[in-house]
C-alpha positions in Angstrom: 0.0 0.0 0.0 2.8 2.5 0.9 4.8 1.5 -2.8 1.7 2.2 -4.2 1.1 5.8 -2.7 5.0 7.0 -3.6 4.2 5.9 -7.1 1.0 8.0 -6.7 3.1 10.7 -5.4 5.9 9.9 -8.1 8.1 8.8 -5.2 7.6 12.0 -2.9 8.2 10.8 0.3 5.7 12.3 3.2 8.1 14.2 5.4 6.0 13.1 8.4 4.0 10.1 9.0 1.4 10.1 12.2 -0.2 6.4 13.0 -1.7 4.6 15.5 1.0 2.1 16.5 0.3 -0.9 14.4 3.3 -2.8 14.2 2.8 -4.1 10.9 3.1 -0.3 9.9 5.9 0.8 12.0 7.7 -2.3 10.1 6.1 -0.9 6.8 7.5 2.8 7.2 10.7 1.6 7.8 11.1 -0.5 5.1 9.3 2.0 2.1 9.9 5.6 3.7 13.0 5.3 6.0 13.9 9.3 6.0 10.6 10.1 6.9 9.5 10.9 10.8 7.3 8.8 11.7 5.3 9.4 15.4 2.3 7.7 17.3 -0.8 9.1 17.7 -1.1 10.6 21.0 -5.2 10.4 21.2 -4.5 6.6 20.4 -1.9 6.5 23.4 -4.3 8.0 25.8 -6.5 5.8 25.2 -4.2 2.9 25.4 -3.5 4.5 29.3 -7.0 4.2 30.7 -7.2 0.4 28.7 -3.7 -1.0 30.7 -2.7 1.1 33.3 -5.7 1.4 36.5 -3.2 4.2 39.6 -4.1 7.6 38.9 -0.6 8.0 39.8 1.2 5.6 37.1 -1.2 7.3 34.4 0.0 10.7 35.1 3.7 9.8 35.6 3.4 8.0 32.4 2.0 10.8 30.2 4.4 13.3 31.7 6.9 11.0 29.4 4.7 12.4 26.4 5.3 16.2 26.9 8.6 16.4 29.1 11.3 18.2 26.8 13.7 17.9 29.0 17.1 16.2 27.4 17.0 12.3 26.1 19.4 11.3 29.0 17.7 12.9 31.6 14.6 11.0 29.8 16.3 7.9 30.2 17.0 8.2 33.2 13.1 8.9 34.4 12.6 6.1 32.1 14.9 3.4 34.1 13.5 4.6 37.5 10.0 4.2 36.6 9.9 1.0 35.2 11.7 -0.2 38.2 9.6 1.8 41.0 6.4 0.1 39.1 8.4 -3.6 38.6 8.3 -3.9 35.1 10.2 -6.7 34.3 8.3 -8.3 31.7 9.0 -7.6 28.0 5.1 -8.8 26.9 3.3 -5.9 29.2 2.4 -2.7 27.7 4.8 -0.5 29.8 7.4 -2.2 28.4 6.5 -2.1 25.1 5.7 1.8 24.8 9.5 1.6 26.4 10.5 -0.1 23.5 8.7 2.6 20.8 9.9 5.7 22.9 11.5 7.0 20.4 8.1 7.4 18.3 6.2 9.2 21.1 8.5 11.0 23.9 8.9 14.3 23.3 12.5 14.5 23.1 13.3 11.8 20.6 10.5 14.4 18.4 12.2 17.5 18.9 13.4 19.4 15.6 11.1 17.2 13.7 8.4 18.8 11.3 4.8 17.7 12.3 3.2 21.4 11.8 2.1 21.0 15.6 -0.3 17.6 14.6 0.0 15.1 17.5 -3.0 13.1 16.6 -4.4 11.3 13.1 -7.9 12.5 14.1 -7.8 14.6 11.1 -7.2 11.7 9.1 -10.1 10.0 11.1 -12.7 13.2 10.6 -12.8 12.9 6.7 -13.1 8.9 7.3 -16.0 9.7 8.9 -17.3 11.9 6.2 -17.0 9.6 3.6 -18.6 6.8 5.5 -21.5 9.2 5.8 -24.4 7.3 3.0 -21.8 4.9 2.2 -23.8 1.6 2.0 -22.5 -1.9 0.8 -24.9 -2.6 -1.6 -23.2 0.3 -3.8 -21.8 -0.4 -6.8 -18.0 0.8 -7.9 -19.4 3.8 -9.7 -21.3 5.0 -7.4 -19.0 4.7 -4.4 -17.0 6.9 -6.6 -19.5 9.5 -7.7 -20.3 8.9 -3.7 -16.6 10.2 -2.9 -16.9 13.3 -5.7 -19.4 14.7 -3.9 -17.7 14.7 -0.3 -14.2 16.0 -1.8 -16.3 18.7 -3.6 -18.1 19.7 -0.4 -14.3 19.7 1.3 -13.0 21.9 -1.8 -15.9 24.2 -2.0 -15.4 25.1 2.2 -11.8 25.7 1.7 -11.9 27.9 -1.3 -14.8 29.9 0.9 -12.0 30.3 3.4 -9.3 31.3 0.8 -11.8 34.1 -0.2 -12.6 35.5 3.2 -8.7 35.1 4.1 -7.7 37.1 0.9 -10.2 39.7 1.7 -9.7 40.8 5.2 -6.7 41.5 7.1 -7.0 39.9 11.0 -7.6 42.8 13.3 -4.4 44.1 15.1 -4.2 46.6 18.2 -3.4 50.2 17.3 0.0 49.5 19.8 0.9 46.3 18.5 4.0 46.1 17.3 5.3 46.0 13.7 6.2 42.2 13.8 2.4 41.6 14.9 1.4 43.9 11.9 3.4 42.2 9.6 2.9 38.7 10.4 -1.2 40.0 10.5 -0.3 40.8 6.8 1.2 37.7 6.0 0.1 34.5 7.3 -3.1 33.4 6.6 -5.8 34.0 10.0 -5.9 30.5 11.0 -2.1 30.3 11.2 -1.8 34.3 12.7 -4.0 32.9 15.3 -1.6 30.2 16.6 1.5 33.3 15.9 0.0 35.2 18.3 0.3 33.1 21.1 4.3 33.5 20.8 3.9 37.2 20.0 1.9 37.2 23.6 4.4 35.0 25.5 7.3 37.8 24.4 6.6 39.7 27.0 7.9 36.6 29.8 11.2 36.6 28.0 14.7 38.1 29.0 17.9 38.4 27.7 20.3 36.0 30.0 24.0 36.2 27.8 24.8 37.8 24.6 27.7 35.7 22.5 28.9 37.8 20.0 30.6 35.9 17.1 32.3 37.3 13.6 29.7 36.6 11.3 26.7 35.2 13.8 25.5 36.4 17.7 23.4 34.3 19.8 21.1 35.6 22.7 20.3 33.3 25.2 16.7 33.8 26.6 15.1 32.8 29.4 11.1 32.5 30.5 10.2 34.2 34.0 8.9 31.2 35.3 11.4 29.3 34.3 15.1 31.0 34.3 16.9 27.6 35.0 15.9 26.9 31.2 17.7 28.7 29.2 17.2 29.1 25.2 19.3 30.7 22.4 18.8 32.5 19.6 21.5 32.5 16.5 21.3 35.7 14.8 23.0 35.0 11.2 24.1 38.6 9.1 25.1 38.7 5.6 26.4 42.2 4.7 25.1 43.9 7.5 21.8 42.3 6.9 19.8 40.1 9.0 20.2 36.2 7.0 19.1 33.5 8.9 17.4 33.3 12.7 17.1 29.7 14.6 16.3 29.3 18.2 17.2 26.3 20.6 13.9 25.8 21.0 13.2 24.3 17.9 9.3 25.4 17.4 9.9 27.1 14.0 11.2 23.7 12.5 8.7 21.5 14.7 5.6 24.0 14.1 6.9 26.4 11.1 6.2 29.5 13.1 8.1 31.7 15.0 8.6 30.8 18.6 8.4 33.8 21.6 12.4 33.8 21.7 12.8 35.1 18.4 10.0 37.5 18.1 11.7 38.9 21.6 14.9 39.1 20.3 13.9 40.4 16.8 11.8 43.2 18.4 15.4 44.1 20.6 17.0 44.6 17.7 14.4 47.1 16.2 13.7 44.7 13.2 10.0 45.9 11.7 9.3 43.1 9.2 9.9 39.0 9.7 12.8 37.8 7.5 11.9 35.2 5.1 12.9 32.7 7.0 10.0 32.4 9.7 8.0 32.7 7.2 7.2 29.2 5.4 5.5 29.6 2.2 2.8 26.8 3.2 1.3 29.2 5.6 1.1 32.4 4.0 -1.6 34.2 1.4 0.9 33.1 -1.3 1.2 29.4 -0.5 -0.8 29.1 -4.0 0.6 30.9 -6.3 2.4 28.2 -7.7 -1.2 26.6 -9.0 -2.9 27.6 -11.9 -5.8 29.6 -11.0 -8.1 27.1 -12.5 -7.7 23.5 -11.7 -9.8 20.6 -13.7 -12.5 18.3 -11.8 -11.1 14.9 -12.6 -13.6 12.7 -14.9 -15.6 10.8 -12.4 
């Protein structure tokens, strides 16, 4: 099934694969798309805790392994002492397995990797449910398909109603926001300026900790208020006097592909008034189209 797909997609591999944890499909995705990251669903997990595990305490100390970013040996470590504080000795119980697939789950083996901030295949499942919808088993072949034209014609008609409302209003901005906000209002599209606010809010925790100044590159390490024993730093890159490239520690705009609160801090510190191109990812902005013809053919049903 996977073979089949590349050839579909004449051998584009996905760059990121969410499933449920069928092992027949981890073995699958290794095999027919090794480069591409590959992570378990974390609604399937969940769901998996209330099934095998029955302490309040266990289930909580289990999903902290989920969303702790805190380094992979200091992971490991947690890992050791909690299999053995809850005697897990044998490799067939389900404690013990997730051990095993850690690396497709916890969040530091996932850090750095591009999942657009998708945890869960329930998107996947939502438009199964749709086309399940007056899908009956008495249908023939022809009509399951003209069955199928007329879901992903309802699904293309809804998002062309949101290109036309995005390309025709501009998401409302303070009067004393500042000119990054107004900018990134200008160019991502609302749904994605939604989830950019959210840094632009949390810029206000940060603070400058250390500044490394280097020949051709500075980084600022940054710090949260609540949390000043975690430290993050932010690589300033200039080519000719001009700002080139900007990464953070924190990995969010490779993870997400949006700027994370540590570089909209340090960018508005150093006075800059527009986003440089790269925190800006062409998939998310009011241009992410332009590279399809205006007018795209049904296919023959």
């Amino acid at each position: 099934m996977l073979r089949t797909f590349s050839d579909c997609m004449a051998q584009k591999h996905p760059i990121s694969v969410i499933t449920d944890g069928d092992l027949a499909m981890q073995r699958a995705i290794r095999v027919v798309w090794p480069d591409s990251n590959h992570r378990l669903c974390i609604w399937h997990i969940q769901q998996n805790i209330v099934r095998h595990l029955h302490d309040d305490d266990i289930k909580e100390e289990f999903r902290s392994f989920i969303y702790d970013t805190s380094s992979i040996e200091e992971h490991e470590i947690k890992w050791i002492q909690f299999l053995q504080w809850n005697k897990v000795t044998s490799e067939e119980s389900w404690l013990h397995q997730m051990y095993q697939m850690r690396k497709l789950w916890c969040a530091p083996y996932l850090e750095g990797r591009s999942f657009l901030g998708l945890s869960s295949n329930q998107r996947s499942e939502s438009l199964n449910s749709v086309l399940h919808t007056h899908l009956e088993g008495k249908m023939s072949l022809f009509e399951m398909l003209e069955h199928y034209e007329r879901c992903l014609a309802s699904r293309q008609i809804n998002e062309a109603l949101h290109g036309v409302e995005a390309l025709q209003s501009v998401p409302f901005t303070e009067e004393n926001a500042s000119p990054l906000e107004k900018h990134a209002a200008t160019v991502f599209t609302p749904s994605v300026f939604k989830m950019v606010l959210w840094s632009i809010d949390a810029v206000s925790k940060c603070q400058i900790r250390e500044i490394l100044d280097g020949s051709e590159d500075s980084t600022y390490v940054v710090s949260k208020q609540e949390r000043m024993d975690k430290k993050f730093g932010v690589r300033i890159e200039e080519q000719g006097g001009l700002l080139h490239r900007v990464s953070c520690s924190c990995r969010k705009l490779e993870c997400v592909g949006t700027p994370c609160s540590h570089i909209f801090y340090i960018l508005g510190i150093l006075k800059q008034t527009i986003l440089p191109g790269c925190c800006v990812p062409t998939r998310w902005t009011m241009n992410a189209k332009c590279a399809y013809a205006p007018t795209r053919k049904k296919p023959d049903v």
